[in-house]
Structures are given as C-alpha cells and as structure tokens.
Steps between C-alpha positions, in 0.01 A plus 500: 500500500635798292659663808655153642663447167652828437653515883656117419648703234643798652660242745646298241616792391639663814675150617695514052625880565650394808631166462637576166758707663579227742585234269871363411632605886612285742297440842685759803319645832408877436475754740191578417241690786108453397265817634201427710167662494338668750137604506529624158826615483822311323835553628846360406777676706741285264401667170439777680109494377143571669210582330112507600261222302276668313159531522294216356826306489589159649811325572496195278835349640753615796868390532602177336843395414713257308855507456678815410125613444228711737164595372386733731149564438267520226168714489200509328196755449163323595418400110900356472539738209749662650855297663807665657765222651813586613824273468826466620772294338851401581687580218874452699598237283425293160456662176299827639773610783613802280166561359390875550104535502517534149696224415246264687168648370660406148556172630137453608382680137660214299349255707134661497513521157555133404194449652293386155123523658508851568635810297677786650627825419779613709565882523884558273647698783459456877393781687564621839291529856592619841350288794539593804834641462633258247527542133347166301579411154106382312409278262200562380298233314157477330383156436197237450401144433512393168165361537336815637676834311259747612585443895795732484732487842768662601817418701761693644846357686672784706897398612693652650832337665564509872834400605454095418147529408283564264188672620191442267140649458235340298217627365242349305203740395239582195571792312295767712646446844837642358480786706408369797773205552796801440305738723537205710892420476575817505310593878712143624749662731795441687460328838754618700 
C-alpha cells in the first residue's frame, strides 16, 4: 500500500513539473520525434539520444503526446524508488518562446513551490550537466509531504533548449541513489 501510494505521488509529481511549463500557451503542432525502444535499448535520432535501460529497471511509460508536448518515456527501478522521464516541449510560441533552460526551470520552481502539501527546498543556484553531448541547466530540489517529514525525496529537472524545444529529464529518487541516477545521465549518449 506504502509503495502504490508513494509511485501515485511521484506521478503527480512528474505530470506538475511538466505541465507547469506548458501552461498560458496557445495549442500549435510541434515537430516533435518520440524514440522507440528496442530490446533494451532507447533511441531518439531527433534529440540525438540512446541509452541502455538499466539493470533492474522497467519502462513505466513509452511515447505519449499532447499538443506542443512529447513524453518520451519514463523508467522505474523494480521497487519504483527510482523515476527518470524524459520530455519534450514546444516552446515556439506563448509566453516561454524566448525562454533559455534557465528561464523555464524558474518558471516550473514558482509553480512547484505553491504547492502547500509538500515543502521543498530548491538549490539557490542551478548547476550544470553534460548529457550526451549537451550541456543542461539543473534544478535541484529536496522535498516531502507535509504529513510524512521523515520520507525525504529528491527531484531534479535537467533543460536544456534545442532549437524550438525544450528537452527535459526527470528524476525522482531518495537521498542514497544520488550517485547512481548522475552516473546514469551522464553514460546517456549521443545516437548518431
């Protein structure tokens, strides 16, 4: 019961950070490619991004899309303790067109942080990560339910702007799997 609750929660979670950047833009087609899987192995000529799913990790959710929005996977370790997702949003037009990937993860930090049943610390400066050939601008945040403040989680956004796009990591983990999720980003590499 434990486990079921706190994955409804990472997905609430996942679906704020993205769609808070989405919100106040009008509807337009994107160009937008989705990756596919492949016995194990995620590519996305697009974004220019392949990677192979770790051991004792699942794929929760492949390509969906909505306008000006593709999320192209999510993935999970076999508890759900761990989540990566990765998004793509149109940003060509509305109030985010000249957003760099700073300007948007400040965006989504305002909105996370109205949120009144949980309490977050966001990290004062963003740092920097290279993925697979890209440098990202992070937002690191620590956070739990109000109702439960020893269940300490923590939740990085990675941007970085592509042309039209903004391309988007997620990842939701506890405190002692910081290691592994970078080691993980950082061995994503270019697919082409």
């Amino acid at each position: 019961m434990k486990l079921r609750k706190y994955m409804m929660t990472v997905l609430l979670l996942l679906t704020v950070f993205l769609i808070s950047g989405c919100l106040g833009r009008p509807v337009a087609t994107s160009p937008i490619v989705a990756g596919k899987w492949n016995e194990g192995i995620f590519t996305n000529t697009w974004s220019n991004i392949t990677f192979q799913l770790p051991a004792g990790f699942n794929v929760v959710t492949q390509a969906t899309s909505v306008p000006q929005q593709v999320s192209d996977f999510t993935i999970a370790n076999d508890d759900n303790s761990i989540i990566v997702s990765l998004t793509y949003i149109d940003v060509s037009s509305g109030d985010s067109r000249d957003y760099s990937a700073e300007d948007y993860l400040n965006m989504v930090k305002e909105q996370l942080a109205q949120n009144p049943n949980r309490t977050r610390t966001f990290q004062e400066n963003f740092e920097s990560m290279t993925i697979a050939g890209r440098e990202y601008a992070v937002m690191r945040t620590t956070f739990f339910n109000n109702d439960n403040p020893t269940n300490v989680i923590l939740q990085d956004g990675y941007a970085h702007r592509f042309h039209n796009t903004m391309i988007l990591f997620l990842t939701i983990y506890p405190e002692d799997a910081k290691d592994f999720v970078e080691s993980f980003l950082e061995s994503i590499e270019q697919a082409q």
